[in-house]
C-alpha positions in Angstrom: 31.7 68.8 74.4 32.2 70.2 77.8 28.3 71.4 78.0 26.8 67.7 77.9 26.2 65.9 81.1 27.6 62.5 80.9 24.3 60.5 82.9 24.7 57.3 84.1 22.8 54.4 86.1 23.3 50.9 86.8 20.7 48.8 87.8 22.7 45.3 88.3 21.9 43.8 90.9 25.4 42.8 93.0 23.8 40.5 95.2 23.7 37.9 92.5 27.6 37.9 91.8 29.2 35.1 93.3 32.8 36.6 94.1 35.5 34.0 96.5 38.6 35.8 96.9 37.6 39.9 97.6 34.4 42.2 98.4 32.5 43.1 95.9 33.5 47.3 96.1 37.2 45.6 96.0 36.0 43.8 92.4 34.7 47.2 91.0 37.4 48.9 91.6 39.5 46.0 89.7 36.9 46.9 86.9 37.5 50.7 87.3 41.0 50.8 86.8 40.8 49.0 83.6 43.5 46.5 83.7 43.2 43.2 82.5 45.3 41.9 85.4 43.2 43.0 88.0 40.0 42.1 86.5 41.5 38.6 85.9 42.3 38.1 89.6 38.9 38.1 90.3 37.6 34.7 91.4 34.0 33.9 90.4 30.8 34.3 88.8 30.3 38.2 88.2 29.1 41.2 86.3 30.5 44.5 87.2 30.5 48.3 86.3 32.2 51.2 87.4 32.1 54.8 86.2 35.2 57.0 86.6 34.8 60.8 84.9 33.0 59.9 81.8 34.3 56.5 81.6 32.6 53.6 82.1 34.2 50.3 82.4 32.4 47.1 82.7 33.3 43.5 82.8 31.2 39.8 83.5 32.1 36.2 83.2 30.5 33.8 81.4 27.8 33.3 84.5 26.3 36.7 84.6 25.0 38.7 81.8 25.1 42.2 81.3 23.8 44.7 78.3 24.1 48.4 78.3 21.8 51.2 75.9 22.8 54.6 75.1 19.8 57.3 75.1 19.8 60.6 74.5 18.8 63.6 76.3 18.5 67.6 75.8 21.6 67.4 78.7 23.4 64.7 77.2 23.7 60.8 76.5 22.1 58.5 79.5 24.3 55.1 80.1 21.7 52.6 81.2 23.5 49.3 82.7 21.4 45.9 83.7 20.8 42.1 83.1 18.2 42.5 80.8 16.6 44.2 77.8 13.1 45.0 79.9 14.8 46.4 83.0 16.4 48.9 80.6 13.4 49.5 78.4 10.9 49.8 82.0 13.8 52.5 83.2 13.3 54.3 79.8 9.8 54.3 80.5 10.1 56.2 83.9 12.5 58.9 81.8 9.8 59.2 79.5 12.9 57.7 77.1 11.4 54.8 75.7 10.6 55.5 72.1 14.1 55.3 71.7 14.5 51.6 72.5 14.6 48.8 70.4 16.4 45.2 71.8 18.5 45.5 68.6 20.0 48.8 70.2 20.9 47.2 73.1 24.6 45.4 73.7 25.7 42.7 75.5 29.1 43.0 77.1 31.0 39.7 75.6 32.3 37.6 78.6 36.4 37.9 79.5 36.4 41.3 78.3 37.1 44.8 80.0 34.5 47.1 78.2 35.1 51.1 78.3 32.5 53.4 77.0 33.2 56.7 76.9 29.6 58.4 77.8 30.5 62.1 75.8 27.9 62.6 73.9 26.9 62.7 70.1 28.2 61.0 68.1 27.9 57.8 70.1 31.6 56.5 70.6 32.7 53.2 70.0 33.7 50.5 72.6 37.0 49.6 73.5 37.4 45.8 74.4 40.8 44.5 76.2 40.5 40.6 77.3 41.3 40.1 80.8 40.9 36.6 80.1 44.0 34.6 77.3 44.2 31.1 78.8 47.0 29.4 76.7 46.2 26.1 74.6 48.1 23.2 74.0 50.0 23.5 77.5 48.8 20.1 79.3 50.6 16.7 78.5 49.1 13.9 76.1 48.6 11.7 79.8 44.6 11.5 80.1 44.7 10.4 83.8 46.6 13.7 84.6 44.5 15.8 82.3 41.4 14.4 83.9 42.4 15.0 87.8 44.0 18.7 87.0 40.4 19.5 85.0 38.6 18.1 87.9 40.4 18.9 90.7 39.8 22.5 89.6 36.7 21.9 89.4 36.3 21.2 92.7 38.5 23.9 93.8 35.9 26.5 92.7 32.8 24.2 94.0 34.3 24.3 97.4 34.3 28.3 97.9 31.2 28.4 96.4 30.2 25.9 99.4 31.7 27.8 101.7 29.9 31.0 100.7 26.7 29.2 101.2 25.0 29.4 104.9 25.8 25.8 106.8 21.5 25.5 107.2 20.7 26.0 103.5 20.2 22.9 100.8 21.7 22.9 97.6 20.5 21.5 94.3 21.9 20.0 91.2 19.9 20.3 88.1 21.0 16.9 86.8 20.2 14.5 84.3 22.5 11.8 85.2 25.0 13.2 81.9 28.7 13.8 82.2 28.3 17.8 82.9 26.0 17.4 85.8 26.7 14.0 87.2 30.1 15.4 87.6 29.3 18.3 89.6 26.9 16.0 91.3 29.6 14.2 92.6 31.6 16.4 93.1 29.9 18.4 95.6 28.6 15.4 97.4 32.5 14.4 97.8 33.1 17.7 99.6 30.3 17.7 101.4 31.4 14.9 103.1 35.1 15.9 102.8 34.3 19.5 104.5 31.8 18.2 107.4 28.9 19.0 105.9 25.8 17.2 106.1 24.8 15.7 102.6 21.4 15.6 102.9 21.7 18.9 101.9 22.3 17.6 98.8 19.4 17.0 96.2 19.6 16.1 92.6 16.5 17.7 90.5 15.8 16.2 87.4 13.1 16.9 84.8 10.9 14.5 82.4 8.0 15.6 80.6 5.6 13.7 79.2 8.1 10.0 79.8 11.4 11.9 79.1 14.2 9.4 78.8 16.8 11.5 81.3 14.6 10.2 84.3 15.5 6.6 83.2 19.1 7.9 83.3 19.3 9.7 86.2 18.1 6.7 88.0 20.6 4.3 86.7 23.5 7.3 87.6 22.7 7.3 91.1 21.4 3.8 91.7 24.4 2.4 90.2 26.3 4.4 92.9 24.1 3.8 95.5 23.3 7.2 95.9 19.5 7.0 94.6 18.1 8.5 97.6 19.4 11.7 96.6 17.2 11.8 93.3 13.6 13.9 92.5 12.2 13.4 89.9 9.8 16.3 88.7 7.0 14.6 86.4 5.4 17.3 84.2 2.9 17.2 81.5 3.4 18.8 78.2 1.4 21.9 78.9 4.0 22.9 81.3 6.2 23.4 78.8 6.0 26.7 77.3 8.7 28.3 74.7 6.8 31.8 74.5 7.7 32.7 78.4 10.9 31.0 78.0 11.7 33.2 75.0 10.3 36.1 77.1 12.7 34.9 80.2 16.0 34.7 77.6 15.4 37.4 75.6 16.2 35.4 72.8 15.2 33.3 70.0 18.2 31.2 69.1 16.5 27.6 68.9 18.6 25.2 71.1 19.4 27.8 73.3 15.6 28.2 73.2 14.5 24.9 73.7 17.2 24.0 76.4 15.4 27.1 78.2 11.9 25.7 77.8 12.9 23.2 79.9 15.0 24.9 82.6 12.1 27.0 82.9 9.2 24.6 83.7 12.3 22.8 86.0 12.8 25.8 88.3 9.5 26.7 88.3 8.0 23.2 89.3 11.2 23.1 92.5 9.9 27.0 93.5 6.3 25.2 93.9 7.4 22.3 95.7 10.4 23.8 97.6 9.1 27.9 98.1 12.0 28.8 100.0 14.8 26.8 98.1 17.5 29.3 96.8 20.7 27.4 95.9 21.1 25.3 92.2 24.4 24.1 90.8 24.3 23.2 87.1 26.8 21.6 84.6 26.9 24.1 82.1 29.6 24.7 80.3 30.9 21.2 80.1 30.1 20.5 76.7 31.5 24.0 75.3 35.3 23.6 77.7 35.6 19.6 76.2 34.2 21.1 72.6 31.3 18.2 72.4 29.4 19.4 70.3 28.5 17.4 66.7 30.5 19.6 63.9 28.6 18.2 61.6 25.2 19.9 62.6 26.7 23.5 62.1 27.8 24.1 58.3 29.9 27.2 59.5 32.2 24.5 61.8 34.9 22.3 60.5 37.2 20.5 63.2 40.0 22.7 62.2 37.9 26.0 63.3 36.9 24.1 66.5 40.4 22.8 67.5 42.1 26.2 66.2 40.3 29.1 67.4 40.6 29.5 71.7 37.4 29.3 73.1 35.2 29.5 70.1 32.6 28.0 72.4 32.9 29.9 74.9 33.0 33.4 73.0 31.5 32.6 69.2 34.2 33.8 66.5 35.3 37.0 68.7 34.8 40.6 69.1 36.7 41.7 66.3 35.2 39.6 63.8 32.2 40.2 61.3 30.4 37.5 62.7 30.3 39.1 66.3 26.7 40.3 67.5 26.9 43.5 69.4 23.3 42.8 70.9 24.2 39.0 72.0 28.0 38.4 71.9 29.0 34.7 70.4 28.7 31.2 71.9 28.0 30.4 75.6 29.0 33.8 76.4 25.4 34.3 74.6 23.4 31.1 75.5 24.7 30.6 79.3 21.3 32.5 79.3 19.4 29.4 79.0 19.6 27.9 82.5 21.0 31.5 84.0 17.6 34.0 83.0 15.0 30.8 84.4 16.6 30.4 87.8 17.1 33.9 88.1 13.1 34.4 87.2 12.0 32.2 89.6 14.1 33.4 92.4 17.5 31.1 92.5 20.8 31.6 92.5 22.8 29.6 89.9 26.1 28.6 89.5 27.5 27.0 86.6 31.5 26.2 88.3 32.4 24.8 84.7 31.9 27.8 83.1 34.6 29.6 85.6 37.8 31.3 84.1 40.0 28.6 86.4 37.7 25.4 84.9 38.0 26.7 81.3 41.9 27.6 81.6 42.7 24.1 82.3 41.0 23.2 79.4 42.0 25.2 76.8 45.2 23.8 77.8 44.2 20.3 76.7 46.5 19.1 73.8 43.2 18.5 71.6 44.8 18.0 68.0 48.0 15.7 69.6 45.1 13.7 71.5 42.4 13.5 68.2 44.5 13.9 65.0 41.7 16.1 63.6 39.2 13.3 63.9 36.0 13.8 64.7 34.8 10.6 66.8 38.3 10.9 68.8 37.0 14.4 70.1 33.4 13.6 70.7 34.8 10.4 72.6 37.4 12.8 74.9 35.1 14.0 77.3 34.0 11.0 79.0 37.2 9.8 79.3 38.6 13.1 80.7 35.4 13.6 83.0 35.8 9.6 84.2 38.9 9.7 85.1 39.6 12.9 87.0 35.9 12.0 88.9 38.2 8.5 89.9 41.0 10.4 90.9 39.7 13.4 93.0 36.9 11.6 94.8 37.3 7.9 94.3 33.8 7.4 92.4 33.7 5.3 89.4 30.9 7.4 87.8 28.6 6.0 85.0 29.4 7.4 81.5 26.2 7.3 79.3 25.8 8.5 75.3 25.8 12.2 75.2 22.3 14.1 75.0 21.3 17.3 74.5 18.6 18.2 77.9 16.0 18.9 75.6 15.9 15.7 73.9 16.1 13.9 77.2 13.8 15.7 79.2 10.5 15.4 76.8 9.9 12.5 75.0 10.4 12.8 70.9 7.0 12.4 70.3 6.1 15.7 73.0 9.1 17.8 71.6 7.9 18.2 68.5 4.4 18.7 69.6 6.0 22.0 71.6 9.3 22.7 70.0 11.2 22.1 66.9 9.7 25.2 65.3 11.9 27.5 62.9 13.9 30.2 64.2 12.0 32.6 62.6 9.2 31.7 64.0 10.8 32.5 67.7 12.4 35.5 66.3 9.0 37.2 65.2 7.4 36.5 68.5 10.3 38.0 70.4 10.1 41.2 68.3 6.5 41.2 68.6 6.8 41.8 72.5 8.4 45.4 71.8 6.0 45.7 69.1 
């Protein structure tokens, strides 16, 4: 073994992590020692590697994504680290490597994990995964106004270092759509704005409707109803804007909400880069739904309430690492789809930041007493979040924000009648067209 050349590159891209509490060389060497403690002291949005000898650990949040490949060569195996499937598979191309590549070969490093590969040749080793990440469930009280302000507060602990990491001349968008998950953060950052000395008109909220959508209707009504209308854009598209092929091409994926929630974060961005060339800051509210587990059971026969309300994060991560379930090229749950509003921004020259999908945002609520506060009913859990959301808004900035029917983006951005003109197609159908681009 001591003849092959362990060859290794990363081409991540460290300007995109958003990291509050150290440098980023201070992060990687968390990452290099391997220990989950370290790691989990990082505060942030990230994706890091470091190589020591011929190990190589990595580890991300839910924010960033990060995929590795393993190619050989006469010397020895080649480590290949990025974002994305076609930055690995153009780098192959340079080596002269690129037969070798498939996207099925590639593997996404699942969020809260430390990942160690040991690049020593053939046979190809297997990795070893230790979570930096165990929040502990069932630790908050039954008191919903408490939940709420701890959950929120929280919240707005991480949107104000992410504030104060941005410079005092730039604005900063919210891609909103007057929901719970974005009016929130909406809300929240306009409170510290104000609370921090910071000029609000800054602030702007985007939102998206294509061909009539209904979410501009709602956006309106959030922000009027507060009197803070003058905040709003609304970007009118037609349907041709809307273009699941690129989207599927910007994701590298095919799953189909993840898909279609894409679509429309796409032709979003790309209609604020036209109008606002220079704009580089967008807050979302992703996340939300997955940390408050609002999502309809019913609409996934793998799901019962008792998986939901049982298994830690199974939003967050999918089933887990070490199940049979796990994909090695995608990972499970949000850890997978945060892709959808992450890949779209990044494409089109933004940097995102999704503060609910932070490790301090999601401990807090893993620690929500779901099954005392729902008794393994359905409606109680679907009915938790606004209540949650509502009240911690009241207590940690005063606002009494408006609480409308939960809607997915997709169906509020496009009318019905446009969605299934462009979307709604099967799975298989985006699956073979993804494929087809490494044809």
């Amino acid at each position: 073994m001591n003849q092959y050349i362990a060859d290794f590159v990363s081409l991540l891209d460290d300007s995109q992590n958003i990291i509050f509490n150290m440098t980023v060389e201070e992060a990687v060497r968390a990452v290099a020692s391997g220990d989950p403690d370290l790691v989990r002291s990082i505060e942030g949005q990230f994706a890091l590697v470091s190589k020591v000898g011929q190990r190589v650990f990595m580890a991300r949040s839910i924010g960033r994504p990060m995929r590795y490949f393993l190619a050989k060569q006469v010397s020895g195996p080649l480590l290949i680290v990025a974002e994305r499937m076609d930055e690995i598979y153009e780098y192959l191309k340079q080596k002269g490597l690129h037969k070798q590549f498939h996207p099925s070969y590639t593997r996404m490093v699942p969020a809260h994990y430390v990942v160690r590969i040991d690049v020593i040749g053939c046979p190809d080793p297997n990795p070893v995964y230790t979570r930096f990440f165990q929040p502990e469930q069932n630790v908050l009280p039954t008191d919903l106004d408490a939940i709420g302000k701890k959950y929120i507060q929280t919240l707005a602990n991480e949107c104000r270092k992410w504030l104060m990491t941005i410079p005092e001349t730039e604005p900063v968008g919210v891609l909103f759509s007057g929901g719970i998950d974005s009016g929130s953060v909406f809300l929240v950052l306009y409170h510290l704005m104000l609370e921090m000395g910071m000029s609000p008109q800054r602030l702007k909220a985007f939102t998206l409707s294509v061909d009539g959508g209904p979410d501009a209707e709602q956006a309106y009504r959030f922000l009027n109803q507060l009197g803070l209308g003058l905040f709003l854009e609304v970007l009118n598209l037609p349907l041709s804007a809307l273009d699941y092929k690129e989207a599927i091409q910007s994701i590298e994926d095919y799953k189909s909400l993840d898909l279609e929630t894409a679509t429309m974060t796409l032709a979003l961005c790309k209609e604020i880069r036209a109008n606002y060339p220079d704009w580089k800051y967008l807050a979302d509210g992703d996340g939300g739904d997955e940390n408050l587990k609002d999502y309809p059971i019913e609409a996934n026969p793998e799901l019962t309430i008792r998986s939901v309300l049982n298994n830690m994060m199974l939003y967050q991560e999918g089933w887990g690492v070490d199940k049979i379930k796990h994909s090695l090229t995608y990972t499970g749950g949000q850890s997978r789809g945060h892709v959808r509003h992450y890949a779209p921004a990044r494409q089109l020259g933004f940097q995102s930041f999704s503060p609910y999908a932070l490790p301090n945002v999601i401990e807090v609520a893993e620690g929500i007493p779901f099954i005392a506060l729902t008794d393994w009913n359905e409606e109680a859990l679907y009915a938790l979040k606004g209540e949650v959301v509502k009240r911690g808004i009241k207590a940690v900035t005063g606002w009494d924000m408006p609480v409308f029917e939960k809607r997915r983006f997709q169906d509020g951005a496009v009318s019905a009648d446009g969605f299934s003109k462009v979307l709604g197609k099967r799975e298989t159908e985006y699956r073979t067209f993804f494929h087809s681009l490494y044809a």
